[in-house]
C-alpha positions as CSV (number, residue, x, y, z in Angstrom):
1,X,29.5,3.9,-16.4
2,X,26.3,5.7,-17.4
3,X,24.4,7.6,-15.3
4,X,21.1,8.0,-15.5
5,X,18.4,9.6,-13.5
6,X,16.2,8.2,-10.9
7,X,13.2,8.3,-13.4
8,X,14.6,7.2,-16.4
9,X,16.6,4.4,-14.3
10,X,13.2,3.1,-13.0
11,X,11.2,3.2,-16.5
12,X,14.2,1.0,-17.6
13,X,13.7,-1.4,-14.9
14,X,10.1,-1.4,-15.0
15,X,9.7,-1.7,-18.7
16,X,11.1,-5.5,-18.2
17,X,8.8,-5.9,-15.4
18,X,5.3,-8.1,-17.0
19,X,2.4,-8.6,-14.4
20,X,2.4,-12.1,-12.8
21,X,0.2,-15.0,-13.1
22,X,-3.0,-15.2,-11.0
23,X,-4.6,-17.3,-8.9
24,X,-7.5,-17.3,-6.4
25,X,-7.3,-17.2,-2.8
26,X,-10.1,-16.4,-0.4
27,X,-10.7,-13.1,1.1
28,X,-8.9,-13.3,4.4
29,X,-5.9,-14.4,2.5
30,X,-6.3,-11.7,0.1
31,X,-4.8,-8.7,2.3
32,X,-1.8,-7.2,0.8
33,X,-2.3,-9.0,-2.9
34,X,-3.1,-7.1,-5.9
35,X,-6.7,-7.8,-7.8
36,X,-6.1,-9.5,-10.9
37,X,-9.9,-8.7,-12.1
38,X,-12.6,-6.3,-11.4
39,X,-15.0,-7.3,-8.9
40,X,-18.2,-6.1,-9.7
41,X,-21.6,-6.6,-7.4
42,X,-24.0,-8.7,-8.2
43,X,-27.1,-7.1,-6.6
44,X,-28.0,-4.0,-5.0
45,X,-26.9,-3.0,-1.7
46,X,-28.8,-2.9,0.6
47,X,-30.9,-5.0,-1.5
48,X,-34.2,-3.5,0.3
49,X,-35.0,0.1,2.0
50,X,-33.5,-0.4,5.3
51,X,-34.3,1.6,8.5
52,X,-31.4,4.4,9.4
53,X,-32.4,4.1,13.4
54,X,-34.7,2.5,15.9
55,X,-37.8,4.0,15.4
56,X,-41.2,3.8,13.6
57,X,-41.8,2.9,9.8
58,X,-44.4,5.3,8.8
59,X,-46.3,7.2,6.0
60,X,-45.2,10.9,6.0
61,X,-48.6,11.8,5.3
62,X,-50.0,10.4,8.1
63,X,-47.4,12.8,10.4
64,X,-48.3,14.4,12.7
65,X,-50.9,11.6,14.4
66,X,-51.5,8.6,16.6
67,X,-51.1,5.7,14.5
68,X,-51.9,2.0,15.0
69,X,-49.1,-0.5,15.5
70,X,-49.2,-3.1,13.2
71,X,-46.6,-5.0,14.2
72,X,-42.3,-4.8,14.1
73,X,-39.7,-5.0,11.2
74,X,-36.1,-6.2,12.6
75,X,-32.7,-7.1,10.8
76,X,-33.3,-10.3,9.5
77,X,-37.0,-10.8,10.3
78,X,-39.0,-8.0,8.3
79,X,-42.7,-7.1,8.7
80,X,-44.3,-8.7,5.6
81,X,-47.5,-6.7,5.3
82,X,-48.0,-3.5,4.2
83,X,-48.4,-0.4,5.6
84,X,-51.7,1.2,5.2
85,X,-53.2,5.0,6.4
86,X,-52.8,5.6,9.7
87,X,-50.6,2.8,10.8
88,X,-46.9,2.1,11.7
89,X,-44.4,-0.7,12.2
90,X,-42.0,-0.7,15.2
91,X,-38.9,-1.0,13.1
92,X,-34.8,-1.4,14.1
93,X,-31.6,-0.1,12.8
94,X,-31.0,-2.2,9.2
95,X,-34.3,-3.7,9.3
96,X,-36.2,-3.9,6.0
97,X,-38.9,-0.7,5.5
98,X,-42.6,-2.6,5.0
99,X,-44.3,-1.9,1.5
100,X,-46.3,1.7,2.1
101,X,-44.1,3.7,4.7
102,X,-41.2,6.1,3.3
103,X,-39.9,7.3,6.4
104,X,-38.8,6.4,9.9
105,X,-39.7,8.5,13.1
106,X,-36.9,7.9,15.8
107,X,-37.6,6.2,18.7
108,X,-37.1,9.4,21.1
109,X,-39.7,11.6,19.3
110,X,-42.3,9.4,19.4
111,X,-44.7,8.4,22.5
112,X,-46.2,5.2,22.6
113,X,-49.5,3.6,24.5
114,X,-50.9,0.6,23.9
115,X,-51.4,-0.4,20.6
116,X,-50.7,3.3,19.3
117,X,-48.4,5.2,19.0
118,X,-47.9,9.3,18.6
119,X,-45.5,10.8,16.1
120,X,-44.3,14.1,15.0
121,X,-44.3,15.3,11.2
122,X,-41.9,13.7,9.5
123,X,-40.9,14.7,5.6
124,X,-40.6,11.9,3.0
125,X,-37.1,10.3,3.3
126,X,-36.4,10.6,6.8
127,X,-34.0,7.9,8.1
128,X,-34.4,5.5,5.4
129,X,-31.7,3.9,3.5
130,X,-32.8,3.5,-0.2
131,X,-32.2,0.1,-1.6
132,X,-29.3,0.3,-3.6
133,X,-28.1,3.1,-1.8
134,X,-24.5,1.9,-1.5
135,X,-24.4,0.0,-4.8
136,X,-26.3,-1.4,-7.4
137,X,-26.0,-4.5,-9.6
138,X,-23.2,-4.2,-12.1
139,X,-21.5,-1.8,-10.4
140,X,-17.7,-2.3,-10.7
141,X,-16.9,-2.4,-6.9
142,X,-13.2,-2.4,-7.1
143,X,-10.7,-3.1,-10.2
144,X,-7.8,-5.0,-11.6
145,X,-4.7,-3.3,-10.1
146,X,-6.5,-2.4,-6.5
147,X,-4.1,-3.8,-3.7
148,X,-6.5,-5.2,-1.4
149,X,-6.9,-3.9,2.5
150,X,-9.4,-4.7,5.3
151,X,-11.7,-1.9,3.7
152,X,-11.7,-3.5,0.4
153,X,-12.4,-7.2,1.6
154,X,-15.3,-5.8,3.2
155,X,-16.9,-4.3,-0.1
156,X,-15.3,-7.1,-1.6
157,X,-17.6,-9.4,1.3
158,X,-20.7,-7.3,1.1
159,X,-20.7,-8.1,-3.1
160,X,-20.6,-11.6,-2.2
161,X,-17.5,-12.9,-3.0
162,X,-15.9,-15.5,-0.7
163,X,-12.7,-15.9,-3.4
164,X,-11.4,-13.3,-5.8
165,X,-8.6,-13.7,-8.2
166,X,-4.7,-11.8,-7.5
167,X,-1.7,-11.9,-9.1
168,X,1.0,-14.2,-7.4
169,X,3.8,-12.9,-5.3
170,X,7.2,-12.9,-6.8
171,X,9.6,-15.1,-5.1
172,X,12.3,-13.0,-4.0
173,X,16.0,-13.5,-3.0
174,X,17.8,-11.2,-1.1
175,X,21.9,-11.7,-0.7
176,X,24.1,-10.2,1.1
177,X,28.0,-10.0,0.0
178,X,31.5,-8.6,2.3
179,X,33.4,-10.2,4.7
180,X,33.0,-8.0,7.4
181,X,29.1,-8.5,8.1
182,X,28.2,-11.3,10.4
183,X,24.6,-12.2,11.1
184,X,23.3,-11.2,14.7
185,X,23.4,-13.0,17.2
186,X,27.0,-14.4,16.2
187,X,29.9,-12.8,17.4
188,X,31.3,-10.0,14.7
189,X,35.4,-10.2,14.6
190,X,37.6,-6.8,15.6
191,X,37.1,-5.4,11.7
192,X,33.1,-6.9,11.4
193,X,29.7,-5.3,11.5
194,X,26.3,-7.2,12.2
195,X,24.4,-7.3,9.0
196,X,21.7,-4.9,9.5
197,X,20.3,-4.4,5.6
198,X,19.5,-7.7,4.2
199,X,17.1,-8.6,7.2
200,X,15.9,-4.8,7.0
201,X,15.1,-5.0,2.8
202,X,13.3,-8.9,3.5
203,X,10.9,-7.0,6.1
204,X,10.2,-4.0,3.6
205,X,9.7,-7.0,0.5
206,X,7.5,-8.8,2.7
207,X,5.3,-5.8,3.5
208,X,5.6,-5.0,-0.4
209,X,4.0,-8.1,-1.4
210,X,6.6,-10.3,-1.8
211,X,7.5,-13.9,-0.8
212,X,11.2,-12.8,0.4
213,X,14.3,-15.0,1.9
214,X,17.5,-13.9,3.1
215,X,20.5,-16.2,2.3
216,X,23.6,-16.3,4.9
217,X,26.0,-13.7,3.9
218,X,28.6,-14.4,1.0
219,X,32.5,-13.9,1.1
220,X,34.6,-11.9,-1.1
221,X,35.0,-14.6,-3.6
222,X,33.7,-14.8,-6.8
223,X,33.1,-17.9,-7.4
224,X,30.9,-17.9,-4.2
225,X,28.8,-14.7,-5.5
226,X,28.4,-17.0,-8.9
227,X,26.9,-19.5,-7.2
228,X,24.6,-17.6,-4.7
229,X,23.1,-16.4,-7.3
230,X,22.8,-19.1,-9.5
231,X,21.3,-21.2,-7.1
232,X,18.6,-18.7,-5.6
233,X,15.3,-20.4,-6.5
234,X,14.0,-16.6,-6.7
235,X,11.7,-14.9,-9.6
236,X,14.0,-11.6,-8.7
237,X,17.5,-11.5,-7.0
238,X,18.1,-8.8,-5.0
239,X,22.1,-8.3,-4.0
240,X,22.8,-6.0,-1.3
241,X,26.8,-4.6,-1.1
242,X,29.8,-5.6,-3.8
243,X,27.4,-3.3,-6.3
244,X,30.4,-0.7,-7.1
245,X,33.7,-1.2,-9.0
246,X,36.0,-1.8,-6.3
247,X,38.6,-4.6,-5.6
248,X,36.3,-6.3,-3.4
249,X,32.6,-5.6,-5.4
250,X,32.6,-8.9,-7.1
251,X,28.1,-8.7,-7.6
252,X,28.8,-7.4,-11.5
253,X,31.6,-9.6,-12.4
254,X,29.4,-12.4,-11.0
255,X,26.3,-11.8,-12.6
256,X,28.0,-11.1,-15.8
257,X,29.3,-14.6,-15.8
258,X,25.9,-15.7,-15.6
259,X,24.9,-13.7,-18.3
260,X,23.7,-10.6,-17.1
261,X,22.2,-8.0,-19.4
262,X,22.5,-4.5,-18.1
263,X,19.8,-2.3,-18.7
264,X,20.8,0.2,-15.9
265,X,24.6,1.0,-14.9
266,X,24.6,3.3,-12.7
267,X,21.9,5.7,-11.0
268,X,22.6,9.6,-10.3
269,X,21.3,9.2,-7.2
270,X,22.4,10.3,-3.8
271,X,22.1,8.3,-2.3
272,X,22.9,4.6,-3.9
273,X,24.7,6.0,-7.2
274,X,26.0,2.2,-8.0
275,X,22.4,0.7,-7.9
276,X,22.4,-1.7,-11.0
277,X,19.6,-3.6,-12.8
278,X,19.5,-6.1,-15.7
279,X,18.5,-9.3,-16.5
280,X,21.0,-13.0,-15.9
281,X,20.9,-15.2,-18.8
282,X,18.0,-17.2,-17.3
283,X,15.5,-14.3,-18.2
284,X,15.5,-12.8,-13.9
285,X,15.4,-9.8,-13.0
286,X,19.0,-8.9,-10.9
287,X,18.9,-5.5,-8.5
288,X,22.4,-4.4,-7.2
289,X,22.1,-2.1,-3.9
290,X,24.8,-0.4,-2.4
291,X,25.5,-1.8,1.1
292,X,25.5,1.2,3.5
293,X,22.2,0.3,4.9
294,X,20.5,4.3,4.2
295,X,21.6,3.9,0.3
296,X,20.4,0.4,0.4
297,X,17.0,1.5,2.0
298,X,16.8,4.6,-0.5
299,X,17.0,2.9,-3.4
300,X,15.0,0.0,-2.3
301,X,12.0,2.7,-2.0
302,X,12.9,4.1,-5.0
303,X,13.5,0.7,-7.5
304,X,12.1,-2.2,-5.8
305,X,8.8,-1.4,-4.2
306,X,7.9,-0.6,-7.9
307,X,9.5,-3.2,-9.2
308,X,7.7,-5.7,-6.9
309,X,4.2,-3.4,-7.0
310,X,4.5,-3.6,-11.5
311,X,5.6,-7.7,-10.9
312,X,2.1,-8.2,-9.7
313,X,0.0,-6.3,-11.3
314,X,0.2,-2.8,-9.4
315,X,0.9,1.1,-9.8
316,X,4.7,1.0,-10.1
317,X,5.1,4.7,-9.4
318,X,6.2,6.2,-6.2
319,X,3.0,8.6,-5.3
320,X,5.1,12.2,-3.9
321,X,3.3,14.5,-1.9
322,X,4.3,18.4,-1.5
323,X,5.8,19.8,1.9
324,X,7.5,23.3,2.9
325,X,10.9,22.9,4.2
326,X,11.8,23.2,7.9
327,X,14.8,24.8,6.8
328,X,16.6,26.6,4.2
329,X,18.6,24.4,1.9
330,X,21.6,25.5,-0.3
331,X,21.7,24.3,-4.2
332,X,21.9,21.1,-5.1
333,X,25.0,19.3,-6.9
334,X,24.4,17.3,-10.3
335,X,23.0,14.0,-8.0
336,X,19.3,13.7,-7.5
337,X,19.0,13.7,-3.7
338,X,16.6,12.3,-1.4
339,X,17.2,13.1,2.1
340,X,15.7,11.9,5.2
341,X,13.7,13.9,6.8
342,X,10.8,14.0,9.2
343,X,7.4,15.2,8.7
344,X,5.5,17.3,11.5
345,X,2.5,19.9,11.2
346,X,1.8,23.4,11.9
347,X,-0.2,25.9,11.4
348,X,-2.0,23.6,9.0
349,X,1.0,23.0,7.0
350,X,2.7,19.5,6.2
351,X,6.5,20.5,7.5
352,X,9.5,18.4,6.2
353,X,12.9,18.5,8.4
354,X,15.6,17.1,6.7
355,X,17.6,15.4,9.6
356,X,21.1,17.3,9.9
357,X,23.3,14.6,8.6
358,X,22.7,12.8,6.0
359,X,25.4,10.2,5.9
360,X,24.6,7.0,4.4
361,X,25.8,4.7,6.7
362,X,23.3,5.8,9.8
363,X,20.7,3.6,10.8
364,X,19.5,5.6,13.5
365,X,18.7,8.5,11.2
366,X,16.8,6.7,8.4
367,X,14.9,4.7,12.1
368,X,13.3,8.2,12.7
369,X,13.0,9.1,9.4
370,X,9.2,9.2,7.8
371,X,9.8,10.7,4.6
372,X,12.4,10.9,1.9
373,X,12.6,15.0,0.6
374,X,13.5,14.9,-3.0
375,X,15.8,17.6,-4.3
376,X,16.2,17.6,-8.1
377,X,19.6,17.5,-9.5
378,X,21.0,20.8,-10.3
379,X,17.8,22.0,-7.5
380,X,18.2,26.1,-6.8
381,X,18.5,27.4,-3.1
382,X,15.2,26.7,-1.0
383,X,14.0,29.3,1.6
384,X,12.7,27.7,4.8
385,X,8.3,27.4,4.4
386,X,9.1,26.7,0.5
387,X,7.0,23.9,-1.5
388,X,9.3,20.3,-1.6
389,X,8.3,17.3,-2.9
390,X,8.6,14.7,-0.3
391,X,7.9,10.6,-0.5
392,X,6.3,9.3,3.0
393,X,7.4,6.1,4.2
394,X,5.2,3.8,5.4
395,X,5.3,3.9,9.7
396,X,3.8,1.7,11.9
């Protein structure tokens, strides 16, 4: 089979990857979904000159002075006068500046009796929020691509929108293949091992933007594989174990009875090196990953979080970050490498520290993992405090 490198592997699988449908949901329901247009604002923002702090809406050139009190300007309920020489407005935080003053005296530093009130000099500007000092209409708030977040709904919310328009989620179907998983909480037989991946890789899909399922796991037999994935109602299927060229992998020979094109083989990746991708005969998408839970994970990082982030409408890069290595690392073998590793600072340096072993089949170690540390293939010795590029997983 041909290998090919992690980046070549994933521009393969991406270039068969088209941006979804959209559709419009409202804002709360937008968190997670990628923006399938601009959203621009449609006034300015704040629309008025607002007041910075309690205090006093005044006219700088009437600072230092006692000035008359004309009455009081709060969020929502703004003085509607204007201000002329010699007077002020008692004013609040947000409120709406009356016509005439261009600054605001804070409450603290100024002294009031009666109907007056004494001020300090204050220079043009002080405390006030220009209108359209956040945005102004027209401005393109946030664009097609954006992945929406808390942050964004509320610059989303202060434009106006109550709806805006994302790309759908992919339907995705995650199966599991090997006699000797069993799903918790049954009771695994002297050779069995709880399946541990698939409910894993639905979890990361999920968080990914995806509409995921888990089907029951799926003996050794082909026929069985065939229909699994046949049946799927799924955009993408995602197969986790059977992916190499062993007695028992039956995932290829199944999908290639259903048609299956590949456009990836075989990744030189370490790990996950039989990760597959093509399309079945029905036009979907079809990712093989290895079934030792860390290779699974690896290359689910590496291949489907873009996969699913290009599916609707999103960045389908992985974003790498540099670090200097907790440790000295020998010369890397033709495999690209990602190891996992964990991330500390010091000294005002991002650290990564590989974890000591790196075997593919730990949970534990990818569980306090929160980073991957990528080490090119054919990658010279590294000196301990040396710049490595690193790919943080997201940690609650």
């Amino acid at each position: 089979m041909k290998l090919l490198t992690v980046d070549d592997a994933r521009a393969r699988m991406l270039a068969e990857i088209a941006p979804s449908g959209a559709e419009f949901v409202t804002l709360a329901q937008s968190i997670g979904r990628v923006l399938a247009e601009d959203v621009a604002a449609v006034r300015d923002q704040p629309p008025f000159a607002a007041s910075a702090m309690d205090g006093w809406a005044v006219r700088h050139a009437d600072t230092p002075g006692s000035l008359k009190i004309m009455g009081e300007s709060a969020a929502g309920h703004g003085f509607t006068g204007a201000l002329g020489a010699g007077e002020a407005v008692r004013i609040f935080t947000g409120a709406a500046v009356p016509a005439g003053a261009d600054a605001i005296v804070i409450q603290e530093n100024a002294s009031r009796a009666g109907d007056q009130v004494a001020v300090p000099a204050v220079p043009a500007g002080e405390h006030l929020r220009p209108d359209g000092g956040d945005f102004q209409a027209g401005a393109t708030l946030l664009t097609r691509g954006t992945r929406m977040d808390p942050w964004r709904l509320c610059l989303a919310a202060s434009a106006g929108r109550a709806e805006v328009s994302v790309h759908s989620r992919p339907r995705l179907a995650i199966l599991s293949t090997g006699e000797e998983i069993v799903e918790a909480p049954g009771v695994p037989g002297p050779f069995q091992i709880y399946d541990s991946g698939a409910p894993a890789l639905r979890a990361m899909a999920e968080g990914w933007g995806a509409m995921a399922f888990k089907a029951e796991p799926i003996r050794d037999d082909l026929e069985a594989v065939i229909e699994a994935i046949r049946s799927a109602e799924a955009d993408i299927v995602v197969t986790v174990g059977g992916a190499s060229v062993g007695d028992h992998d039956l995932v290829r020979a199944a999908g290639a009875a259903l048609g299956l094109s590949l456009r990836v083989e075989s990744v030189a990746v370490r790990p996950g090196k039989p990760t597959f991708f093509g399309l079945l005969g029905d036009g979907r998408p079809m990712l093989g990953l290895p079934g030792n839970p860390a290779s699974a994970f690896v290359c689910a990082e590496l291949f489907l979080k873009p996969i699913l982030a290009a599916w609707q409408g999103a960045e389908g890069q992985p974003r790498l970050i540099q670090a200097r290595a907790g440790r000295a690392f020998s010369a890397n073998g033709p495999r690209e490498h990602w190891m996992r590793a964990r991330l500390s600072h010091e000294a005002g340096s991002l650290i990564a520290e590989p974890w000591p072993d790196q075997d593919s089949s730990l949970v534990s170690v990818f569980a306090g993992a929160d980073a991957l540390l990528r080490r090119q293939a054919g990658a010279p010795a590294v000196a301990e405090g040396e710049l490595v590029e690193v790919l943080p997983l997201a940690r609650a």
